[in-house]
VEXDREN-73235 format. One record per residue (C-alpha): residue in one letter; y, z, x. Coordinates in steps of 0.2 Angstrom, whole numbers, padded with zeros to 4 digits, always signed. Layout:
REM residues N
AYZX/...
END
This chain:
REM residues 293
X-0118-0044-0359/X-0104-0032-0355/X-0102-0020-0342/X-0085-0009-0345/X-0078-0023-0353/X-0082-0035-0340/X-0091-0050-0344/X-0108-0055-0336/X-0112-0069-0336/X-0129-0077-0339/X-0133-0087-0326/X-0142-0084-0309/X-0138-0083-0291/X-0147-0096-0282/X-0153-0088-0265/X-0168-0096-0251/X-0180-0095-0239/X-0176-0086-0222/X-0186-0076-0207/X-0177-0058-0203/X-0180-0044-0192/X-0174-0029-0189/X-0168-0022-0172/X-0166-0005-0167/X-0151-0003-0153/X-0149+0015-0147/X-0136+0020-0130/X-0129+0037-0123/X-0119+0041-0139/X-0116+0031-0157/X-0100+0023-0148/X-0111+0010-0137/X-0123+0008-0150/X-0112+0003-0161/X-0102-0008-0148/X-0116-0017-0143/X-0122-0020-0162/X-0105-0025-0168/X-0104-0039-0153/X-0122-0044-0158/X-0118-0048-0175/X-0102-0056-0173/X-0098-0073-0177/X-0116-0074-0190/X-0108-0076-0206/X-0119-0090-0213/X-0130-0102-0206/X-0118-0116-0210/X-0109-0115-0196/X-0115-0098-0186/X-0136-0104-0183/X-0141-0087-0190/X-0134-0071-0200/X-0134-0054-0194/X-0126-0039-0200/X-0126-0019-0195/X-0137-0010-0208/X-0131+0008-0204/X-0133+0021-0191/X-0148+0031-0189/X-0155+0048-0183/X-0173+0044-0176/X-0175+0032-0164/X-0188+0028-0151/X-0180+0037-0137/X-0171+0049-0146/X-0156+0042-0143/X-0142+0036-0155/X-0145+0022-0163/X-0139+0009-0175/X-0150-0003-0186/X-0145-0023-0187/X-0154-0037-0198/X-0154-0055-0193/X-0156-0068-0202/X-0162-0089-0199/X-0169-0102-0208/X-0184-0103-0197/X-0195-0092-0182/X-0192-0105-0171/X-0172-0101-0174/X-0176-0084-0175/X-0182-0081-0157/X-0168-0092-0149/X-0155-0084-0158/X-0162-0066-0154/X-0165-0073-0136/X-0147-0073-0134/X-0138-0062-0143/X-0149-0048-0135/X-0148-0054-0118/X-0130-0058-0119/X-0124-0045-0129/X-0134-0028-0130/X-0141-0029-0112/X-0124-0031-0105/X-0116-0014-0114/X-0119+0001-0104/X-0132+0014-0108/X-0141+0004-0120/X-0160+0000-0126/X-0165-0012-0140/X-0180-0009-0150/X-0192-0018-0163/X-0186-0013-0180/X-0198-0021-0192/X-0219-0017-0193/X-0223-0033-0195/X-0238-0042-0188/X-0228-0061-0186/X-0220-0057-0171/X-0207-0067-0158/X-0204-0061-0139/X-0186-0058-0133/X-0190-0045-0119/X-0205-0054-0115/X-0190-0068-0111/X-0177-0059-0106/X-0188-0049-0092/X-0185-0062-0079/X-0167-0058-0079/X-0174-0044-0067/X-0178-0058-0055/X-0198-0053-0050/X-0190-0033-0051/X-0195-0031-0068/X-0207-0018-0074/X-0219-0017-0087/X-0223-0002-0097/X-0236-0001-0109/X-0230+0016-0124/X-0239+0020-0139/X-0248+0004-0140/X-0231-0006-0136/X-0227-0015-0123/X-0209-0015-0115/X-0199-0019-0098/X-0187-0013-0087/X-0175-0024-0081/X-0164-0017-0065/X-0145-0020-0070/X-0132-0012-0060/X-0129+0004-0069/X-0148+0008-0068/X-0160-0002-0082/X-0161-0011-0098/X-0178-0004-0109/X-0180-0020-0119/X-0196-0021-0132/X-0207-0036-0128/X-0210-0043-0145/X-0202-0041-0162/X-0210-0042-0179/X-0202-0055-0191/X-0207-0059-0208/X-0200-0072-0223/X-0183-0066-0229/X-0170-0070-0242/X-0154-0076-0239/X-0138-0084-0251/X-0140-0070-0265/X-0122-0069-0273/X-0113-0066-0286/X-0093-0072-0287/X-0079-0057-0296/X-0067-0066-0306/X-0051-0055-0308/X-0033-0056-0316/X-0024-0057-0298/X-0027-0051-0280/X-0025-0034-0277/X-0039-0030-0294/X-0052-0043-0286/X-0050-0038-0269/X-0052-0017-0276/X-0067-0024-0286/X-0074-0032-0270/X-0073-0017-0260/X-0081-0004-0273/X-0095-0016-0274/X-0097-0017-0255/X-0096+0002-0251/X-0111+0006-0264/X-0121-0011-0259/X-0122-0007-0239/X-0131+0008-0247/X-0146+0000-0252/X-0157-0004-0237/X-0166-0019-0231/X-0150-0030-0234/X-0132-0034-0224/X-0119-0042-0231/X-0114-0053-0217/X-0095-0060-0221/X-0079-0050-0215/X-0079-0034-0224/X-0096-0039-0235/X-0083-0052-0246/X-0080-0069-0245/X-0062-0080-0252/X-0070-0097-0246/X-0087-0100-0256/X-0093-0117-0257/X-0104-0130-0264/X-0117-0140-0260/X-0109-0156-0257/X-0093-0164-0253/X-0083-0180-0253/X-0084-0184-0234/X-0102-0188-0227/X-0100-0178-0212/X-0101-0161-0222/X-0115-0152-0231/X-0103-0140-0240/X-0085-0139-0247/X-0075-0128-0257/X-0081-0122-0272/X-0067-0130-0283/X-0073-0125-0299/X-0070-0106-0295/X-0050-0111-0286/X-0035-0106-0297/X-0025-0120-0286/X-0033-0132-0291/X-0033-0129-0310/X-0030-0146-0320/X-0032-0158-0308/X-0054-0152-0308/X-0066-0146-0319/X-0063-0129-0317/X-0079-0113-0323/X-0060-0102-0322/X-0052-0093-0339/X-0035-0096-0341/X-0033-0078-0336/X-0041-0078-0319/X-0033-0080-0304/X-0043-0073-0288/X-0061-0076-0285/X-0069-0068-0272/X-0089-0069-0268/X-0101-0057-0259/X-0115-0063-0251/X-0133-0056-0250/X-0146-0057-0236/X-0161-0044-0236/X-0178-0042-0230/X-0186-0046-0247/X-0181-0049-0264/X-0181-0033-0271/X-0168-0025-0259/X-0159-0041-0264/X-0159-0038-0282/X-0155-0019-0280/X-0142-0023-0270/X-0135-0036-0284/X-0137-0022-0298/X-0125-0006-0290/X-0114-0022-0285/X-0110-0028-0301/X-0110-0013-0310/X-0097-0005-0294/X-0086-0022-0298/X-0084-0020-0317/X-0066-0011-0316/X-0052-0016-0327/X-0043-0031-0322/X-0060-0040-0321/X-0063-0053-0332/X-0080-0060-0328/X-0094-0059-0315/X-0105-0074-0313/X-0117-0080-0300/X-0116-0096-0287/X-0130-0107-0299/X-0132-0125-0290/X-0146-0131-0302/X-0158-0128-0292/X-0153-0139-0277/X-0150-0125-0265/X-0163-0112-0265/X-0181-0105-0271/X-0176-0090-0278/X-0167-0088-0294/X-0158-0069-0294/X-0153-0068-0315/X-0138-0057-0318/X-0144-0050-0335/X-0162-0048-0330/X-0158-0038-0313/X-0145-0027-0324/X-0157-0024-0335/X-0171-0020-0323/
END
């Protein structure tokens, strides 16, 4: 299969189980929204080193309190993560902007308090309110109070989809990468959660040293070209990798399609998919079927 002259490869992209939710975070005006949601997802790359992933799924209109708002997923391998993580990334991070609120996100009925925590931060002056068959709380902070839902849905999740840009140098892999990012944070129900949606250090599942559960991806470095078995054409010499968490398979898939097709430019030579044989994951997200779909 070619797409512009750009070769897809036929292999998969070998992405697993997660739990996500969505949070709404709203403020006085988009500035603090987005503030608050940037510090929330920072340092939530991938659950290798970062215990969850998160990114900012985009700005949006209608909120609960009618004001600004700005919609962030996050990601972990398990609910029992999942409430931690949220736990204290809201607490630490969004209830400590100014002006802001944090909502539930997602209509699920699996669901993990974080206000329900969070309230005895208000230190027996917490308020409960009971809305539209939700229940929330007012936390007294010094600029006034922190509107905090009690419970958030969550629900199983998919995290790891991928697929790795193989160009002729640097400057055509990196333009690739970004015209695939700019059309994929499009799609909803997904984040991209590396600096700037792309990835330069992918890895495998394994390494020399016992300590480590991951290690380059040598295969895919020009450096090291002769000295391992190398998956590069003599004509590649930049790969870079996105990576893929969403909300369900679909969005991941979608998300994978407009990618790949946005990354076929001239200077490509090949796009192909992180495939570990099946040791990684329990989804398998097939280049040619998703294209073809």
């Amino acid at each position: 299969m070619q797409i512009n002259g750009v070769e897809i490869e036929d292999t998969f992209a070998e992405a697993f189980k997660m739990w996500g939710t969505r949070l709404i975070i709203t403020a006085r005006n988009a500035k603090w929204a987005m503030e608050a949601a940037t510090k929330m997802t920072g340092f939530a790359t991938s659950v290798i080193g970062c215990k969850c992933e998160a990114g900012i799924e985009g700005e949006i209109e209608e909120t609960p309190d009618g004001q600004p708002g700005v919609s962030v997923l996050f990601f972990t391998p398990s609910k029992k993560d999942l409430a931690k993580r949220l736990v204290e990334r809201v607490g630490q991070c969004v209830m400590t902007c100014p002006t802001t609120a944090c909502f539930n996100g997602l209509g699920s009925p699996e669901q993990v308090a974080v206000g329900g925590q969070l309230r005895y931060f208000g230190d027996g002056f917490q308020i409960s309110k009971l809305w539209d068959g939700r229940r929330f709380w007012r936390i007294p902070v010094m600029e006034g109070e922190f509107l905090v839902e009690e419970r958030f849905g969550i629900q199983r999740s998919v995290g790891g989809g991928n697929f790795l840009i193989l160009g002729e140098g640097a400057d055509v892999t990196l333009e690739a990468a970004e015209r695939a990012v700019e059309v994929m944070e499009q799609v909803p129900g997904i984040i991209l959660p590396f600096p700037g949606g792309v990835v330069r250090s992918g890895s495998k599942t394994s390494s020399k040293y016992k300590f480590l559960h991951a290690s380059t991806n040598d295969a895919f470095c020009p450096t090291l070209r002769g000295l391992v078995e190398t998956d590069l054409p003599p004509e590649v010499n930049c790969v870079l990798e996105i990576v893929i968490d969403g909300l369900d398979v679909a969005a991941v898939e979608e998300a994978t399609r407009v990618g790949i097709r946005a990354a076929s430019i001239l200077g490509i030579q090949r796009i192909s998919a992180g495939n570990y044989g099946g040791t990684l994951g329990q989804y398998q997200i097939h280049l040619h079927r998703v294209l073809e779909g």
